[in-house]
N, C-alpha and C positions, 0 to 999 in steps of 0.2 A: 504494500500500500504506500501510496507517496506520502510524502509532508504535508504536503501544499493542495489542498483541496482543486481539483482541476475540473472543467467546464466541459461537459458532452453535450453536443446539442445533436438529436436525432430529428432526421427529417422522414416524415411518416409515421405511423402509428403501427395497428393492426399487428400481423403475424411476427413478422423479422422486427420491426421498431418496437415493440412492446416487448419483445422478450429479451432484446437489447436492453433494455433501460430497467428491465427488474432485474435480471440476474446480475448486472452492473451494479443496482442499490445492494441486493446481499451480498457482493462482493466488496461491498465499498462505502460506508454509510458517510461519509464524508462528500462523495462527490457532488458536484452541483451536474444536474442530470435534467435537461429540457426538453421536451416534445414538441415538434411543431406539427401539425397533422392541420388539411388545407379543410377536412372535411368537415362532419358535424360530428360525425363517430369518432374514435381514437380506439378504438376497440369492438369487434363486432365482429359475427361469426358468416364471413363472409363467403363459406360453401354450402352453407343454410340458407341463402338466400330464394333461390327457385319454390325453394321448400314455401316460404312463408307466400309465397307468388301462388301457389298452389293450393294451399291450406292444409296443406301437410303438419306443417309446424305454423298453430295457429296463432298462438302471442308474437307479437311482432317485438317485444320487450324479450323473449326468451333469446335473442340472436345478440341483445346488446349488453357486454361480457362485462366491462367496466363503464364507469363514467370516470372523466380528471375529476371529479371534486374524491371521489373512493382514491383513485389512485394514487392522491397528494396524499391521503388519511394511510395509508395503509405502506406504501414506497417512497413516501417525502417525492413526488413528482413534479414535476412543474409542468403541467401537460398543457398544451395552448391549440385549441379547436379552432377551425374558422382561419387560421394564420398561413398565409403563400409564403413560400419563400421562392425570393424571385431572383435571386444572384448569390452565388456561393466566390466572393473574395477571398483566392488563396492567400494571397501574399501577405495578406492583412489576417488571417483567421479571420474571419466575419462572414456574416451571411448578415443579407438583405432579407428583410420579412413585409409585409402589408398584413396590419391586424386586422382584426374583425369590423372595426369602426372606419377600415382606409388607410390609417397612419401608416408611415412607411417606419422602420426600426431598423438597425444596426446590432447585431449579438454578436461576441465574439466568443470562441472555442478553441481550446485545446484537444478535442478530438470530434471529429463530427462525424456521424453513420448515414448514410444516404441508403434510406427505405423506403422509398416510391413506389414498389411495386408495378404495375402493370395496369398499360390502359386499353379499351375496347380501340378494334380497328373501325373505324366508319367508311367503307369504301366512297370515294366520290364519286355519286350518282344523281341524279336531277331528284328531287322529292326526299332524298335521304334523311330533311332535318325531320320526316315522319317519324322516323325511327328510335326507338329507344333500344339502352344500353341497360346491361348490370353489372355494376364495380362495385355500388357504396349501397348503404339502405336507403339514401338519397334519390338512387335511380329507383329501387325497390317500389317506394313506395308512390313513383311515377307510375310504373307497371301496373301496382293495383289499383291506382285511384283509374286507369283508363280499363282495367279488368271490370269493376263496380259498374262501369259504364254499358255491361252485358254485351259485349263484342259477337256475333257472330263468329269471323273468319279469322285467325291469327296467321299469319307467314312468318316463320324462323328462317333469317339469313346463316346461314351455317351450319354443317351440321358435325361437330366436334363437341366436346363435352357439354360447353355451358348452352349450347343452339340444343344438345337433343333434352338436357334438365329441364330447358325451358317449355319445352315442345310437350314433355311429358304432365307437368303442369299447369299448361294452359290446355292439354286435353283434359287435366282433370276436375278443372272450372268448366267441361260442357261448351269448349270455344272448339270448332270445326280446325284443325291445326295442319298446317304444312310446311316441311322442311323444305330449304332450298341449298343445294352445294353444287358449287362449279365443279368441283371436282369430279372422279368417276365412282368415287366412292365415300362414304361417310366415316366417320373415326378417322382422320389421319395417322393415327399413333399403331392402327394393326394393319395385319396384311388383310386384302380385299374379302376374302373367304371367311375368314372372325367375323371381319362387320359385316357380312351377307346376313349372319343370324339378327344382329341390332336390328339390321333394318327390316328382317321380314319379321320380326317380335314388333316393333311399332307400327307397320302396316297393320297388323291381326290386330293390335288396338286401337287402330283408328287414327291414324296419324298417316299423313299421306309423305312421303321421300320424293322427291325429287334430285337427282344427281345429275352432273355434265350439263347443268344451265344453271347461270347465275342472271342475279338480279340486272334488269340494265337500265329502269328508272323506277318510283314512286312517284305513283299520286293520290288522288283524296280519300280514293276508295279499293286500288288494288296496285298491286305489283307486277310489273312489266318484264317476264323474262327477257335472256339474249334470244332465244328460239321462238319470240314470238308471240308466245301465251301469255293471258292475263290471270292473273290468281286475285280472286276476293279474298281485301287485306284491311277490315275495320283497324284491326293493330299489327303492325310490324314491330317486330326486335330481331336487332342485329346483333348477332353472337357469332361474325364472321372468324375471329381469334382476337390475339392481345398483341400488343407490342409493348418492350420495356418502355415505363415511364424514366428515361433516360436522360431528359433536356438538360437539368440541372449541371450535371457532371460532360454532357457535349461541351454547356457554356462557357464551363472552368475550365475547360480544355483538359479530361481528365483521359487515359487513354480507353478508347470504347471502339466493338469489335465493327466490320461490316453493319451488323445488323441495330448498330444501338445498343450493344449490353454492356456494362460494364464491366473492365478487365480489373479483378482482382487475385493477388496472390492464396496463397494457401494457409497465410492469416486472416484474407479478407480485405487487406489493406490496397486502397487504389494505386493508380502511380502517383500520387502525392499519401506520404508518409502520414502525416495528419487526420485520413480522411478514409475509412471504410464504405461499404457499400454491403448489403445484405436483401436477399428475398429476390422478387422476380426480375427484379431491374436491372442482375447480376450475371456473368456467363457462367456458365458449371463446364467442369469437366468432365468428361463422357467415360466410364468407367471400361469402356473397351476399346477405344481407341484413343482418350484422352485430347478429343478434339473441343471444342468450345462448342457449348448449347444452350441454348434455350429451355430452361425446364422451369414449370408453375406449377410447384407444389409448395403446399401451406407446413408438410414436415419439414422439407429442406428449409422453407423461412423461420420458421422457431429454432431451427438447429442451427443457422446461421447468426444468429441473433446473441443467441448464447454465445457462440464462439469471437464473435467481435467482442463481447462482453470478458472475456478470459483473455483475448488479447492486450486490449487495453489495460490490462491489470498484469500484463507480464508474462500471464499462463497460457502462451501458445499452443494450440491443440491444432493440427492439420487440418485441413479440410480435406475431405473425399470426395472422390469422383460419384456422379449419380447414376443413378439407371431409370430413372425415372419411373418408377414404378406406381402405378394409377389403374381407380376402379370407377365406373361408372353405375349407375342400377338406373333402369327404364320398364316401369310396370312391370316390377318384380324380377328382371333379369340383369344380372351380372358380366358384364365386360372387363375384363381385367388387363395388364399388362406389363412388363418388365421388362428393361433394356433395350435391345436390336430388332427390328420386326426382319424377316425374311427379306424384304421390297429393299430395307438397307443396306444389307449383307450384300446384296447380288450387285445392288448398285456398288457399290464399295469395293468390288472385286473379290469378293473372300470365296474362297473354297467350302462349303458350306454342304452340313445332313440337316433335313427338318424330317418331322417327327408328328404329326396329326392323330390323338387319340382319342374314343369316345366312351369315357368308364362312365359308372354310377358314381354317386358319392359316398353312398355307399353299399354294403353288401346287397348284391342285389336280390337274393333272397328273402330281406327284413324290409317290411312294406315302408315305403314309401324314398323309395332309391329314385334320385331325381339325374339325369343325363347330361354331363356335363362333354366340355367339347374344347381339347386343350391341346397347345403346336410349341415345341420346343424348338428353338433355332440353334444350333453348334457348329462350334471350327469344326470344320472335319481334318485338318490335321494336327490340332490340340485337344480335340474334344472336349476345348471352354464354351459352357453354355453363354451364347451371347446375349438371348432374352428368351423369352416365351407370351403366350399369350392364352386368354379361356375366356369360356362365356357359357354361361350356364343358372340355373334358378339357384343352386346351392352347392358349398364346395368350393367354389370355385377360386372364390375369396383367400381361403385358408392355404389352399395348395400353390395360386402366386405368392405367397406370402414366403412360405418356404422356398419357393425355387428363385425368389430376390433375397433371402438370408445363404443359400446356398453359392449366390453369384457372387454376393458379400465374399465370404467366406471360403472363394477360388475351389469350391468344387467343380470336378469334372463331372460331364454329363453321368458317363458310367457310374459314377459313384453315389448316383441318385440311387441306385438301388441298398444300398445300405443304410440312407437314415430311418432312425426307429421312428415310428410316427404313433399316432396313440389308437387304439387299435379297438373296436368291437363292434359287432353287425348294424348296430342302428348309427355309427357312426362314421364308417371307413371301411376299406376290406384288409383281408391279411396279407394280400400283396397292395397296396397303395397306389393310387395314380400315380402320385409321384414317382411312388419305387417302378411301376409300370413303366414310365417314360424311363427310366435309367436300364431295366434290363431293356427295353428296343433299342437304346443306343449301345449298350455293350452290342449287342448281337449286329449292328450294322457297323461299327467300329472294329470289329472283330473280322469282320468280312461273310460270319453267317447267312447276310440275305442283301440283297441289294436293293432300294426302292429306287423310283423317281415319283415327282408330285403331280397332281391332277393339270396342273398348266403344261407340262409336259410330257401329257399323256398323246396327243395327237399326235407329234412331229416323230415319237417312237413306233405308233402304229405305222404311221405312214413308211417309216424305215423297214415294214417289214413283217415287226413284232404282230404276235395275234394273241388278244385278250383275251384271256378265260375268267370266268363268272363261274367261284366255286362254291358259291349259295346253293340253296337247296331251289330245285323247282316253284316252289312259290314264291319264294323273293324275286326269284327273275323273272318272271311273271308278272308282276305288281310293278314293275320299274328295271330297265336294264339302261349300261351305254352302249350306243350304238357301235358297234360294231364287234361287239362281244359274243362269245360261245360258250354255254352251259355247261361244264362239268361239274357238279357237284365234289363236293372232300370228299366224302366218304367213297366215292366212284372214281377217284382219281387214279389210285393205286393199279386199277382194272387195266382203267382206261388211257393212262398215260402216254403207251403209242399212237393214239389217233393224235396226236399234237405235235406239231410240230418243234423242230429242236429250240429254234427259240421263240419264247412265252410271255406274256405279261400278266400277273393273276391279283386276284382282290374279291374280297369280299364284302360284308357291309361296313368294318369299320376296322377290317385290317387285320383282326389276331389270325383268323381262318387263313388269309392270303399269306402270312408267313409261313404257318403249317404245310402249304400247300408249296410253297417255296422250297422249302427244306427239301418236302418231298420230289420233288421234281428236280433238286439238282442233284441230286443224289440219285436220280435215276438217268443221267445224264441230257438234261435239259438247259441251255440256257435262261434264267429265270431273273425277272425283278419283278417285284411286289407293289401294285398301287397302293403309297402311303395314304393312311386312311380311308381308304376303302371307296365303295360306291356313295358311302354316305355325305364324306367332302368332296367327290367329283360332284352328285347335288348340286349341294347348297349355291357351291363357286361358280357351278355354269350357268346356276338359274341366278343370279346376281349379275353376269356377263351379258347377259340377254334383258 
């Protein structure tokens, strides 16, 4: 602790700047410790918001975490709402503020945190100013007061996490709701086949998807695609994504990447000595290749928070690379995600196995086993898991969780098969998803069976290969891929010389297609395995179409 009482003035509040300035106070009860926050909140539970849009979470009071006057009572805070800060003077420690009444004010600092956080993109489009945003409970409660208004028609600009929160809750106000993403696909964070399930789960609820056309004006009463079409739009909101709220530190001339984000060290510390930076406003480091990103997560902002807080007090703690790990839920289904999506890898050039499984959650003999649907991506010449990804009603949640503690923690894929997990029929099986994904990658790490994925199913047919459908007669029946031939497993053994030398085989979700794998090269067949079976070729090609 110094001698000399020293002056932290934080810019922002919320996740990274509130947890900056408490863990600072028990670190330090001498410091003079200031908040500037532009907003009305300084503290609010800002991933609750869609919630309260919804009436999920009905008190609008239950999202607001502190007030400054608790804060000063309880942290000695000097917290100051309503205050810009509008020029951050290195040379001088000072920053510029405009209070709540106008005045313009001068503070000066011995250490200053820049917690800005992240602002909504507005694309510029003619009618745009229709549009509302959600950052603050300030937008929040724009939203509802024009929700009260009993809207008909909603249009969601975007469709990544906060566009589909929203979409989900203003279906659940009785508002007719439709996504819009220029993209070809929704969730930017998974590979197209994951989000195929989001999107066809909020279809069956009533939400209509739109993908591959974006907005190209507003007006009074509806939204004008590029393609053409008019969409009935009483309320639009734009949840096209964020951008670091970065101005502050462009102005100081502090160093900031391509994109806006602030470059700091592995303290936290900007390129000026004096001055951190914490929360989404920040670049992170990419825990598999250590490149600079973009990540908006509210864990990483309280853990940053803290550590600028231990920095300044001397006790350097490193910061770590992320993986960004995030979970969505949309009328009860679960989207999950960890690290590298597949779409990364290949762009990237990496030499890569993916891995598409469809277990229960649990044993699937103890009623009520619900179908989860989960894709592991790995080096295939390190067999470091790079990410994974699931979606599913339950389960799904727990099992990212473990294989982002597993990524932590420099396991290899194969060695998924050895964590103990906790184990009894209404809760898990005795072999484990997880452990499941780790014996399929020992066994194609090993060289026991070869796949290729559903996107690269044609271009090996067309080489040649002839698919077999080792289902039983009624499965293939009920739904086949075109250009497939019925052998049932159990008739395989018979019938393995009607097939030619080399095969491509699958089943509904893949275990059978290995079986039949084994079998067949063992009987001297050229063989690979459609990963994940007929059930991910589905979902992916009916999302392609």
């Amino acid at each position: 602790m110094t001698d000399i009482a020293q002056t932290t003035i934080i810019i922002g509040g919320v996740a990274a700047g509130m947890s900056a300035a408490t863990r600072l106070r028990r670190l330090d009860e001498q410091a003079n410790i200031i908040v500037l926050e532009q907003g009305e909140h300084v503290s609010f539970a800002n991933c609750g918001l869609p919630y309260h849009v919804g009436g999920v979470i009905e008190e609008r009071d239950a999202l607001l975490l502190q007030t400054p006057e608790g804060l000063h009572k309880r942290f000695n805070l000097d917290v100051r709402t309503g205050t810009r800060v509008t020029a951050i003077q290195r040379d001088e420690q000072t920053v510029r503020v405009v209070t709540p009444g106008g005045a313009s004010e001068t503070l000066a600092y011995d250490n200053l945190v820049i917690a800005t956080g992240a602002t909504p993109f507005v694309p510029p489009l003619p009618g745009i100013e229709r549009a509302l945003t959600l950052r603050n409970v300030s937008d929040m409660d724009k939203i509802v007061a024009k929700v009260a208004e009993q809207p008909r028609h909603a249009v969601v600009l975007g469709g990544g996490f906060i566009g589909l929160e929203m979409a989900e809750n203003l279906a659940h106000r009785g508002i007719d709701t439709t996504v819009v993403e220029l993209a070809q696909q929704i969730l930017p964070p998974f590979d197209p086949e994951m989000a195929a399930y989001v999107q066809a789960h909020l279809e069956a609820n009533g939400v209509k998807v739109i993908t591959g056309s974006g907005a190209s004006s507003l007006t009074n009463t509806h939204v004008l695609l590029t393609d053409g079409r008019p969409l009935d739009a009483d309320l639009v909101v734009a949840g096209v994504g964020v951008r670091p709220d970065s101005n502050l530190a462009v102005q100081a001339d502090l160093t900031v990447t391509d994109r806006g984000l602030i470059v700091v060290d592995d303290d936290l510390r900007t390129s000026d000595p004096h001055i951190f930076a914490a929360g989404d406003a920040t670049a992170k480091r990419d825990h598999v290749d250590d490149s600079l990103r973009f990540v908006t997560l509210a864990q990483r902002a309280n853990r940053d928070g803290r550590m600028i807080a231990d920095a300044i007090m001397g006790n350097s703690v490193p910061s770590n690379p992320v993986l960004g790990t995030a979970i969505l839920g949309v009328f009860g289904l679960m989207a999950v995600a960890t690290g590298w999506t597949e779409t990364r890898a290949r762009a990237e050039g990496r030499q890569i196995r993916v891995i598409h499984t469809h277990p229960g959650d649990h044993a699937g003999y103890y009623p009520g086993a619900a179908q989860m649907h989960l894709k592991l991506v790995i080096d295939a010449q390190t067999d470091a898991i790079l990410g994974a990804q699931g979606v599913g009603t339950k389960g799904v949640d727990t099992r990212i969780d473990v294989i982002a503690t597993a990524i932590r923690g420099g396991l290899r894929a194969s060695e998924l098969i050895d964590i103990e997990l906790a184990y009894a029929p209404a809760f898990g099986s005795a072999k484990d998803a997880v452990n499941m994904l780790g014996y399929i990658a020992d066994n194609l790490a090993a060289g026991m069976t070869t796949s290729i994925q559903w996107h690269e199913l044609e271009a090996a047919m067309a080489e040649g290969s002839v698919l077999v459908d080792v289902r039983d007669p009624e499965e293939f029946t009920s739904g086949s891929i075109p250009g497939a031939i019925n052998v049932p497993l159990n008739t395989l053994r018979e019938r393995h010389q009607e097939l030619p030398d080399s095969v491509i085989v699958h089943c509904q979700v893949g275990q059978r297609g290995h079986t039949a794998a084994r079998l067949l090269t063992q009987l001297g067949h050229q063989v690979v395995n459609l990963d994940g079976g007929y059930l991910t070729w589905k979902i992916a090609t009916a999302a392609k179409e």
